[in-house]
Structure formats: structure tokens, C-alpha cells
BALUM-157850 format. One record per atom (N, C-alpha, C): residue in three letters; x, y, z; residue number from 1. Coordinates in Angstrom, 2 decimals. Layout:
BEGIN
(ALA,(X,Y,Z),NUM)
...
// end
This chain:
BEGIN
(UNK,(-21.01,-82.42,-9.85),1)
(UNK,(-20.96,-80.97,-9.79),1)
(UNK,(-19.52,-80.51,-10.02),1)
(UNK,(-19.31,-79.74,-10.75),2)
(UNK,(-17.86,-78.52,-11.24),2)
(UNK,(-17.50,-77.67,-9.50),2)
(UNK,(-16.35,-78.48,-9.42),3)
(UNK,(-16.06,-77.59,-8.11),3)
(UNK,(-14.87,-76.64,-8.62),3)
(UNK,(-15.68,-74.93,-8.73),4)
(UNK,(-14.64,-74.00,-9.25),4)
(UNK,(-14.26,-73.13,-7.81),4)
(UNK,(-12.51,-73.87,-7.67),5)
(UNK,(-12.10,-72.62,-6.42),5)
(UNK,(-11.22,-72.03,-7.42),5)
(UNK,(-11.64,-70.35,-7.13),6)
(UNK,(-10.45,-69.47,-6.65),6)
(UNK,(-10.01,-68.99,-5.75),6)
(UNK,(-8.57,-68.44,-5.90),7)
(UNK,(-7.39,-67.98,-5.25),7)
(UNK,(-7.19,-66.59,-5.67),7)
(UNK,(-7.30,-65.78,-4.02),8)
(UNK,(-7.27,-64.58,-4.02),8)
(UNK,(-5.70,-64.55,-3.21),8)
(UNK,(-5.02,-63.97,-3.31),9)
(UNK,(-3.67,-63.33,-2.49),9)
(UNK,(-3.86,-61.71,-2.12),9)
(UNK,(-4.22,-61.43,-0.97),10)
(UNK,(-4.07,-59.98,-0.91),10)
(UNK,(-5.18,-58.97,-1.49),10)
(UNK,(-6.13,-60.23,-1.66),11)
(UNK,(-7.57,-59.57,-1.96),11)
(UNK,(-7.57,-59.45,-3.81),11)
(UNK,(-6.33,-59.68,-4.15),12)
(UNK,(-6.39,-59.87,-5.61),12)
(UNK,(-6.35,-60.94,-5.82),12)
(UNK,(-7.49,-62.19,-7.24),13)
(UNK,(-7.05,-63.35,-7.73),13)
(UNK,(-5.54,-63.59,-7.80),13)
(UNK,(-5.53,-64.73,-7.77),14)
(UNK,(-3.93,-65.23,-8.31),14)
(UNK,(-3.94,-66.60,-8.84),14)
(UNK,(-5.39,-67.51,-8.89),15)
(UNK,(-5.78,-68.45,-9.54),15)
(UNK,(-6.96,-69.08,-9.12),15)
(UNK,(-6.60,-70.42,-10.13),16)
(UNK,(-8.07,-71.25,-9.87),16)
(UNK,(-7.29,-72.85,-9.83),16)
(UNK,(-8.92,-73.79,-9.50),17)
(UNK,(-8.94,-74.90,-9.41),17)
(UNK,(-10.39,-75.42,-10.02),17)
(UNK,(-10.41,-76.05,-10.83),18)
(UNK,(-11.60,-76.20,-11.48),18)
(UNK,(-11.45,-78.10,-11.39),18)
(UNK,(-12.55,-78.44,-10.98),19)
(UNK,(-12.26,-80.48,-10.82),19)
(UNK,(-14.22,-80.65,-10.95),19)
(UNK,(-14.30,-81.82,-11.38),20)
(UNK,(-15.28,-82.58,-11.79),20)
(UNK,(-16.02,-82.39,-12.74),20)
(UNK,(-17.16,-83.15,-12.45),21)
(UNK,(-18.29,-83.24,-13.81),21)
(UNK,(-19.74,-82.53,-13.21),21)
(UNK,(-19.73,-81.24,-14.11),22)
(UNK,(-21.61,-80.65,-13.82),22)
(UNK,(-22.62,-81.97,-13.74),22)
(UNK,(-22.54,-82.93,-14.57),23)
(UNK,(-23.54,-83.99,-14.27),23)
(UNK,(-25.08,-83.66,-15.57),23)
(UNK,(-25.13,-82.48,-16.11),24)
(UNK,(-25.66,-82.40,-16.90),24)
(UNK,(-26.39,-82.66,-17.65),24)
(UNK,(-25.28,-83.49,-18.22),25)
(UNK,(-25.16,-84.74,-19.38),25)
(UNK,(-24.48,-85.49,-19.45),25)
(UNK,(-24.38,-86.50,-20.49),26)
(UNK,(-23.22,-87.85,-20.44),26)
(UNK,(-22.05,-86.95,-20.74),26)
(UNK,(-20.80,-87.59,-20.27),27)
(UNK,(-19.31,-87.57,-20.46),27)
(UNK,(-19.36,-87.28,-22.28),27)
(UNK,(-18.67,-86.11,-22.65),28)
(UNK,(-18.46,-86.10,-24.39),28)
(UNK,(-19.85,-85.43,-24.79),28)
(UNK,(-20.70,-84.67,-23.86),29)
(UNK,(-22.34,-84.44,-24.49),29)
(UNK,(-22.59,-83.15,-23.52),29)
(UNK,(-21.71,-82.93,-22.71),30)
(UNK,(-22.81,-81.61,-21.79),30)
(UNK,(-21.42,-80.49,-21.92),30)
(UNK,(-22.77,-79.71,-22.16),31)
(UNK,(-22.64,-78.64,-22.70),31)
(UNK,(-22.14,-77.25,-21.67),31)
(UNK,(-22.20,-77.96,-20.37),32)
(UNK,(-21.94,-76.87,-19.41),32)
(UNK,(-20.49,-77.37,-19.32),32)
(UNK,(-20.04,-78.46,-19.61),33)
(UNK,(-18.60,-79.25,-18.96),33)
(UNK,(-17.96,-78.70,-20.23),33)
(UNK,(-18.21,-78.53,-21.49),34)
(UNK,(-17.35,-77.64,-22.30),34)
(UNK,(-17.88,-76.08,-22.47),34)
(UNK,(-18.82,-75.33,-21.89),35)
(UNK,(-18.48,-74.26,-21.19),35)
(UNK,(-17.70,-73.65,-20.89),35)
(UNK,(-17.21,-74.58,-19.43),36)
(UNK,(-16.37,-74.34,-18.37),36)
(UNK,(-15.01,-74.82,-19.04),36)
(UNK,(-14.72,-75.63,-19.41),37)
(UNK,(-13.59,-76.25,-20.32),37)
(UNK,(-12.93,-74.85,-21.28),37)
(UNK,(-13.69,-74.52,-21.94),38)
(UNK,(-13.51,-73.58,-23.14),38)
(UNK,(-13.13,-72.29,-22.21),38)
(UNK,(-14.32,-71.60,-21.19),39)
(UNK,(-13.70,-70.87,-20.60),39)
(UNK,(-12.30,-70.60,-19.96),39)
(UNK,(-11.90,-71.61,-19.04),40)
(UNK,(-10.84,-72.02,-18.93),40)
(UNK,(-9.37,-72.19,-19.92),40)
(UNK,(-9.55,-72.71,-20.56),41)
(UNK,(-8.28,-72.53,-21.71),41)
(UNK,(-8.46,-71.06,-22.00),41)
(UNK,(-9.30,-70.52,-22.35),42)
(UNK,(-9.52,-69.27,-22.43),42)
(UNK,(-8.87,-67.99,-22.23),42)
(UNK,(-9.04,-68.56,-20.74),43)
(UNK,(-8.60,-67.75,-19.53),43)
(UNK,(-6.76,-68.12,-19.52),43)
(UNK,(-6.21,-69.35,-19.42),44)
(UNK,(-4.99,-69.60,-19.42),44)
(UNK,(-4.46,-68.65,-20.61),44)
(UNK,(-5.04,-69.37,-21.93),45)
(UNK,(-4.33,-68.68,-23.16),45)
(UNK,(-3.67,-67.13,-23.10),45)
(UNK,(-4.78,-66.38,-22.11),46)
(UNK,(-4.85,-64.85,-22.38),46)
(UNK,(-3.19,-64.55,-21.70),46)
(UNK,(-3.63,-65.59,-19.77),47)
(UNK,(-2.18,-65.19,-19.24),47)
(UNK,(-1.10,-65.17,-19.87),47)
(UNK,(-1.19,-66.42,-20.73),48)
(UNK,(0.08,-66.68,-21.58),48)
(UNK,(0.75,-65.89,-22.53),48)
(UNK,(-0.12,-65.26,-23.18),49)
(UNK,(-0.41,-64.29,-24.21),49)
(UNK,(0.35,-62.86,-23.51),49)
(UNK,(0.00,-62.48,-22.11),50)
(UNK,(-0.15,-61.17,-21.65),50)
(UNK,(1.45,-61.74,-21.03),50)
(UNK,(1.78,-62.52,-21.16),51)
(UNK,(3.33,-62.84,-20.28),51)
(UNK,(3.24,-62.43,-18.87),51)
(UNK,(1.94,-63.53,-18.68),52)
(UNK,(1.72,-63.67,-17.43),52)
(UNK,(2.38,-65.23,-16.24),52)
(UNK,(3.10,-65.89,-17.39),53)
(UNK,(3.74,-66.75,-16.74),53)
(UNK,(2.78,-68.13,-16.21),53)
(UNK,(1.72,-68.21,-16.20),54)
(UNK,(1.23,-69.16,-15.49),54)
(UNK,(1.39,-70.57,-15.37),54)
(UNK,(1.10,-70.80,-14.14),55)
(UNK,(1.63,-72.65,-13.90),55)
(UNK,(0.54,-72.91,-13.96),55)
(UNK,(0.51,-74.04,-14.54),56)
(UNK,(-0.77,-74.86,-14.85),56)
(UNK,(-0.43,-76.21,-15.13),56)
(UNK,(-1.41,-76.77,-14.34),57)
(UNK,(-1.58,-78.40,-14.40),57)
(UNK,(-2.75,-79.05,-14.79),57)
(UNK,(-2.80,-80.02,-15.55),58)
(UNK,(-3.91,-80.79,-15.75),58)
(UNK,(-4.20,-82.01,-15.64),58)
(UNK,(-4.84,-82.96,-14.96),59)
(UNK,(-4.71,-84.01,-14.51),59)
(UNK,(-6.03,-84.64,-13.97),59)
(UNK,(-6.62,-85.86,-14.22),60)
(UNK,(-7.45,-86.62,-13.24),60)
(UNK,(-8.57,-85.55,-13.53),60)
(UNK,(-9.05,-85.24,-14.35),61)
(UNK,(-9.99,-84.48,-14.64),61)
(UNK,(-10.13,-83.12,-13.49),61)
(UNK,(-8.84,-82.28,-13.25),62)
(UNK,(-8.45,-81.53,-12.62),62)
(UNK,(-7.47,-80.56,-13.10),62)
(UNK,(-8.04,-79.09,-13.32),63)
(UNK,(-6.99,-78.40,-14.30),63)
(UNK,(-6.48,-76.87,-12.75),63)
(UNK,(-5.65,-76.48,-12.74),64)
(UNK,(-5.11,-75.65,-11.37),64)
(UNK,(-4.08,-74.63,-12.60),64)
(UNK,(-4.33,-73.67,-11.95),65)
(UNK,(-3.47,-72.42,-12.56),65)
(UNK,(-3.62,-71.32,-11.84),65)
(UNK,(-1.73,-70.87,-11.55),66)
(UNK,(-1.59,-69.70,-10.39),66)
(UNK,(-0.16,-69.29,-11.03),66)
(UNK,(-0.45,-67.86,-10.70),67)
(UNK,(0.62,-67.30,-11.24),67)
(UNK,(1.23,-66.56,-9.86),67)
(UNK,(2.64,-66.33,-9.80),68)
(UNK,(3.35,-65.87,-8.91),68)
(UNK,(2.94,-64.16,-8.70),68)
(UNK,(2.88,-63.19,-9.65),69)
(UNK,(2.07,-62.09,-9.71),69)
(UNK,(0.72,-61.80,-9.64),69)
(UNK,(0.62,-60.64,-9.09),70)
(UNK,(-0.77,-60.33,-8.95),70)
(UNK,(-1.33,-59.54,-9.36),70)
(UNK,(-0.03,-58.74,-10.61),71)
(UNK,(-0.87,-57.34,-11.16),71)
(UNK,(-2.32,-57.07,-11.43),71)
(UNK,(-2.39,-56.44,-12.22),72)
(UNK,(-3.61,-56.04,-13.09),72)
(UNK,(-4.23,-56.69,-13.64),72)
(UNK,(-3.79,-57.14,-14.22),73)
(UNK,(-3.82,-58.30,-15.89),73)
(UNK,(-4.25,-59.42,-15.15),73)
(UNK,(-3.17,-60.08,-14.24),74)
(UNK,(-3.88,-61.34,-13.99),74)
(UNK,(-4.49,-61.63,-13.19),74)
(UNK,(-5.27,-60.66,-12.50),75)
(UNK,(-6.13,-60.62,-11.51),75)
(UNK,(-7.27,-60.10,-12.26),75)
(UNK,(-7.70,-59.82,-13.38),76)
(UNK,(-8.78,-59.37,-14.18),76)
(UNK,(-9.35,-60.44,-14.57),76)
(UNK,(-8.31,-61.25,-15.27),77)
(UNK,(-8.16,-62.46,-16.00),77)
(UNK,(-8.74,-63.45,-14.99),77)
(UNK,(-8.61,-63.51,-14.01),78)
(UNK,(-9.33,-64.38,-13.39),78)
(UNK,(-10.25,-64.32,-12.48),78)
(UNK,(-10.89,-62.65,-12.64),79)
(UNK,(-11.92,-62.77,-11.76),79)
(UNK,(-13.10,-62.49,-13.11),79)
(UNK,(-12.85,-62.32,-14.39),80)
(UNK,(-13.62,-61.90,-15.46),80)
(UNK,(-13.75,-63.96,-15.94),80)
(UNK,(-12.82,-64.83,-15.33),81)
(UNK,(-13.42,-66.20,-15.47),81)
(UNK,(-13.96,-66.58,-14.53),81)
(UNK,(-14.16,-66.28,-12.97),82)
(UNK,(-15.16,-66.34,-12.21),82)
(UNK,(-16.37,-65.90,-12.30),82)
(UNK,(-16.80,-64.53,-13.46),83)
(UNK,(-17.78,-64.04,-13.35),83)
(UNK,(-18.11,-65.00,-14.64),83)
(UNK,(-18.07,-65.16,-15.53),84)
(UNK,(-18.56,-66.42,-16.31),84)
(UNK,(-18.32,-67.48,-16.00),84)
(UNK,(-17.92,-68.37,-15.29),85)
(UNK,(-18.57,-69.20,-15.06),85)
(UNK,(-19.83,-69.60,-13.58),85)
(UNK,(-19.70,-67.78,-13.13),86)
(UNK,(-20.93,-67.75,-12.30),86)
(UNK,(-21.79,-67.26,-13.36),86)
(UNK,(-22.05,-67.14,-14.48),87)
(UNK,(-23.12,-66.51,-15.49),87)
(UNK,(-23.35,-68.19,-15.57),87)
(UNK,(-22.18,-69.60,-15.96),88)
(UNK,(-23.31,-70.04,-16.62),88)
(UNK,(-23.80,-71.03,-15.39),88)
(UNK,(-23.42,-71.18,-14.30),89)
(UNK,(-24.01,-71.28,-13.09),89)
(UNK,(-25.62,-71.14,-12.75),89)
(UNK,(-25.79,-69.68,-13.41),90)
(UNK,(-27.04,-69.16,-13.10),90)
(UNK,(-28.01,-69.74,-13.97),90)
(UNK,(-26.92,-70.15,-15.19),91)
(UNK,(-28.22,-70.74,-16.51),91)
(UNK,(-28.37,-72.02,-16.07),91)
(UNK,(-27.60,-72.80,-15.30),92)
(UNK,(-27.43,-74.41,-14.98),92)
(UNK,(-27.29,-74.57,-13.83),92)
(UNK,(-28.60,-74.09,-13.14),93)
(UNK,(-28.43,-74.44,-11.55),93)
(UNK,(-28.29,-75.82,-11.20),93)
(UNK,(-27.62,-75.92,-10.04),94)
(UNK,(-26.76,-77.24,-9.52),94)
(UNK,(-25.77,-77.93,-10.13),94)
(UNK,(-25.15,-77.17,-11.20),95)
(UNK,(-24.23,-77.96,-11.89),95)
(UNK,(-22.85,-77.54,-11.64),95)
(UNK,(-22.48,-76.39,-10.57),96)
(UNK,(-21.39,-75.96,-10.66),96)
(UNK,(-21.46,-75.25,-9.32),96)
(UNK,(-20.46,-75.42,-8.20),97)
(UNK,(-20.10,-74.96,-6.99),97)
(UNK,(-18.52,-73.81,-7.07),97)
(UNK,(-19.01,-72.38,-7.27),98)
(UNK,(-17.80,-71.50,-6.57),98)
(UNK,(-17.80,-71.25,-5.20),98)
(UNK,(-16.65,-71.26,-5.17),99)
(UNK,(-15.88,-70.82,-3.66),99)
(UNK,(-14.46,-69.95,-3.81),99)
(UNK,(-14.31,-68.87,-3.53),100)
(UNK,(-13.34,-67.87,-3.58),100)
(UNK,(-12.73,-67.92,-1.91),100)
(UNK,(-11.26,-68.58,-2.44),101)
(UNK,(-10.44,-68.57,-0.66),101)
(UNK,(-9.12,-67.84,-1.24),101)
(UNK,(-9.00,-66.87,0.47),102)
(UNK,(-7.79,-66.29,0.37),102)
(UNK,(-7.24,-66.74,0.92),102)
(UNK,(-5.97,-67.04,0.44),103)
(UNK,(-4.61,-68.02,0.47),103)
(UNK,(-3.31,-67.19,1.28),103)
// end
């Protein structure tokens, strides 16, 4: 299962943590694990784009990205990637666990 946390500061996002495998399908074949993948870069690219600064790590099949601000922008940005990947959640039940913690 895709364990997607976000990070709220002050009731606004300020990031995520996205780690494992939906289980789907095989490794290189499911279609929800590049979903969530695609969404994700997605979502980074835009911060980057909007000179939103974001730290981001990727590792151990574990990708984390938080930005020190909490404007507008990047609190849209990451609650408009929580709401898709609770859309494809809904299409692929049991393949993906959100949890939203304020930090």
C-alpha cells in the first residue's frame, strides 16, 4: 500500500511524504504506482516553477517534499495533489493510505 502523508503547518499544507508500493501490480506494470509517481513530480515541478523553493528527497523508494513557506501557491499545490491522489484512491481501493498531520 502507497503511504501518502501530508504536512499541514498552521492549517495550511507545507508538504508530503509519499513511500511504498499500491501492490496493484508487478514492480515496472501498475498503473496506480505511476499515477502517484507522475502526480508527484508534477506537483514538485510546479513548486519549482512558481519559485517555491522546495526540498525534496528521494530515496529507498521514498520521495518527501516541504517547503519553508506557506503561501498561496504552495499550499494549493499540495492540497490539489492530495485531492488526486485521493481521486485515484477511490478508483483503486486498498491501494493507497492518506493521512494529513499537523506538524
Amino acid at each position: 500500500m502507497i503511504q501518502a502523508k501530508f504536512y499541514k503547518k498552521n492549517g495550511k499544507f507545507s508538504g508530503f511524504r509519499i513511500s511504498g508500493h499500491s501492490g496493484y501490480a508487478d514492480v515496472g506494470e501498475d498503473i496506480v504506482c505511476a499515477s502517484v509517481s507522475s502526480a508527484v513530480q508534477f506537483a514538485v515541478n510546479l513548486l519549482s516553477d512558481f519559485g517555491c523553493n522546495p526540498d525534496v528527497s528521494s530515496e529507498n523508494n521514498i520521495v518527501e517534499c516541504k517547503v519553508k513557506r506557506t503561501e498561496f501557491a504552495e499550499s494549493k499545490i499540495f492540497k490539489q495533489l492530495e485531492l488526486h491522489i485521493e481521486s485515484i484512491s477511490e478508483e483503486f481501493p486498498d491501494t493507497i493510505k492518506i493521512t494529513v498531520l499537523e506538524v
